[in-house]
C-alpha positions in Angstrom: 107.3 87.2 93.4 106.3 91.1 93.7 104.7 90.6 96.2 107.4 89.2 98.8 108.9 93.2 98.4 106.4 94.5 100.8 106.5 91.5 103.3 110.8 92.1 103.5 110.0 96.2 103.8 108.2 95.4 106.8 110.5 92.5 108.3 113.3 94.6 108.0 111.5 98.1 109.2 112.8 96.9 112.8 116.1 98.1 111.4 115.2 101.3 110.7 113.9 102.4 113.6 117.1 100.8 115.1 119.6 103.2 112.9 117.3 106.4 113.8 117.4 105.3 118.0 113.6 104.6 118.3 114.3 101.0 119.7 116.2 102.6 122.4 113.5 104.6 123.9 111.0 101.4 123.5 113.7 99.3 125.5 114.4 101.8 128.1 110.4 100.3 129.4 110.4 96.4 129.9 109.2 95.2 126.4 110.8 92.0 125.4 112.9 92.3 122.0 111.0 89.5 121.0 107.5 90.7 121.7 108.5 93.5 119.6 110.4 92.0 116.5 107.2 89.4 117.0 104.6 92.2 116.2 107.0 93.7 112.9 106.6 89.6 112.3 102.5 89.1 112.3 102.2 91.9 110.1 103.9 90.5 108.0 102.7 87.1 107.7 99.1 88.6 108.2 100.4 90.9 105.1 102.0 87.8 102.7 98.4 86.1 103.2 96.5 89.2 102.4 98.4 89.9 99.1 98.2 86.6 97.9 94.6 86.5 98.6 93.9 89.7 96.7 96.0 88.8 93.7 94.1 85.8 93.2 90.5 87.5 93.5 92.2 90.2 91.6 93.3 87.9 88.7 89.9 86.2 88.7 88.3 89.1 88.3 90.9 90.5 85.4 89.9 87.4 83.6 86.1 87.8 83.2 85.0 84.9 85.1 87.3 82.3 83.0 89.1 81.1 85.7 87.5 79.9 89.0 88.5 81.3 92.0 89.5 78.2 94.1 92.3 77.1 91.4 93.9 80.3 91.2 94.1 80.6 95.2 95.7 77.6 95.3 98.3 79.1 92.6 98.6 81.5 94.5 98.6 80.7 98.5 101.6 77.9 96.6 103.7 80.9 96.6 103.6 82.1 100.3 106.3 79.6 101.2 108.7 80.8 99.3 107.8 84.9 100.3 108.4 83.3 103.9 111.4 82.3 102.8 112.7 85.7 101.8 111.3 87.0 104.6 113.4 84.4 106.9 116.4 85.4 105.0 115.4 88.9 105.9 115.0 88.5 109.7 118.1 86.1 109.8 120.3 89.2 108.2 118.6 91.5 110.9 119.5 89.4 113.7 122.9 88.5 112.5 124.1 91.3 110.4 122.1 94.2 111.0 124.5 96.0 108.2 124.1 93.9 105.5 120.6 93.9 105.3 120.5 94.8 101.6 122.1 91.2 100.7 118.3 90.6 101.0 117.1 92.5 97.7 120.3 90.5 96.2 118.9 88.0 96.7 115.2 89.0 95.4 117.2 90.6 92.2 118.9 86.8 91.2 115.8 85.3 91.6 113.9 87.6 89.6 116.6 87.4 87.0 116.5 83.6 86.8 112.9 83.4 87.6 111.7 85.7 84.5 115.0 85.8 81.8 115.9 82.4 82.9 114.8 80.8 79.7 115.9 83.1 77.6 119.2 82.9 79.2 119.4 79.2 79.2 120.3 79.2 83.1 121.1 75.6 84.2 118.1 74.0 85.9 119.9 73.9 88.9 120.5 77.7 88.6 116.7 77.8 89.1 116.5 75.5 91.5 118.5 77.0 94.8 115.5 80.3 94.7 112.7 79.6 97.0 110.7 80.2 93.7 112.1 77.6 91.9 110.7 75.4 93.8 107.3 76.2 93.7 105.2 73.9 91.6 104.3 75.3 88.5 100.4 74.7 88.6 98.6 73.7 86.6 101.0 73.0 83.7 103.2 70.6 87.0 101.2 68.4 89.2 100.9 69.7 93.0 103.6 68.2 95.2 103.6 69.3 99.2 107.0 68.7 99.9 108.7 72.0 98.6 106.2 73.9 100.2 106.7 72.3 103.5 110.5 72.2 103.3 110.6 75.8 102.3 108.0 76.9 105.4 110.5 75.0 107.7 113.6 76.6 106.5 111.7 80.3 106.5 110.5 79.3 110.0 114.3 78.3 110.8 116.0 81.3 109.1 113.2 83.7 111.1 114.1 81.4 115.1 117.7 82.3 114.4 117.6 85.7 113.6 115.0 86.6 116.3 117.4 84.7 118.5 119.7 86.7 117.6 118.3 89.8 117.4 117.1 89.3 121.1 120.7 89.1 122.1 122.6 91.5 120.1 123.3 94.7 121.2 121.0 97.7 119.8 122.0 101.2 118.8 
């Protein structure tokens, strides 16, 4: 769950350089909003993969050889759905309400309280269940089901069309 921090840094970095007028001087030339907000949006996929991938060989590593690499990338790549969905959450905010971008880290703070203290707490399941990490089967103690994972990649990818959309027509500065 960590690891989503530094993909919503970068997602919303495009906000940033709004507040201190660096967009303006990059839209004075003809670069499409989206061809920008695009390249803040590779990186960060390109960044949610590379994390994962390094936490897995990381772990692997940590554990002396007990655990074989291909089991825990699965564990782990599991997880890149629900970072996407963060991250759409993040972009959407951007688009929409450029302001209120620190709803986001709200967000990330319920869902690490449920996530980890949930237990203790004795949160309803359903409590648990409206995170994107809640969702995430919990190999290898749960058997692997697709379908979160898919329906969580297509609300990230719908959260991230709207507020690119958005963003693309809104007015900066």
């Amino acid at each position: 769950m960590v690891a989503s921090v530094p993909i919503v840094l970068t997602v919303i970095k495009i906000h940033g350089e709004e507040k201190r007028g660096r967009l303006e001087q990059i839209f004075a030339r003809s670069v499409p909003r989206v061809k920008l907000y695009g390249s803040f949006l590779i990186v960060a996929i390109i960044e949610s993969v590379a994390i994962e991938f390094l936490l897995s060989v990381g772990l692997v590593g940590a554990s002396g050889g007990e655990l074989a690499l291909g089991s825990v990338l699965k564990v782990g790549l599991c997880y890149l759905p629900a970072i996407w969905a963060i991250a759409g959450l993040a972009i959407l905010l951007v688009g929409f309400l450029p302001k209120m971008t620190a709803l986001v880290w709200a967000v990330f703070g319920y869902t690490f309280i449920v996530m980890y203290f949930g237990r203790i707490m004795d949160v309803p399941e359903w409590a648990v269940k409206i995170t994107p990490f809640g969702n995430i089967p919990q190999l290898p103690v749960q058997e692997f089901t697709l379908m979160p994972l898919i329906g969580l990649t297509l609300i990230a990818v719908a959260l991230a069309a709207l507020g690119v959309l958005r963003f693309k027509e809104r007015d900066i500065g």
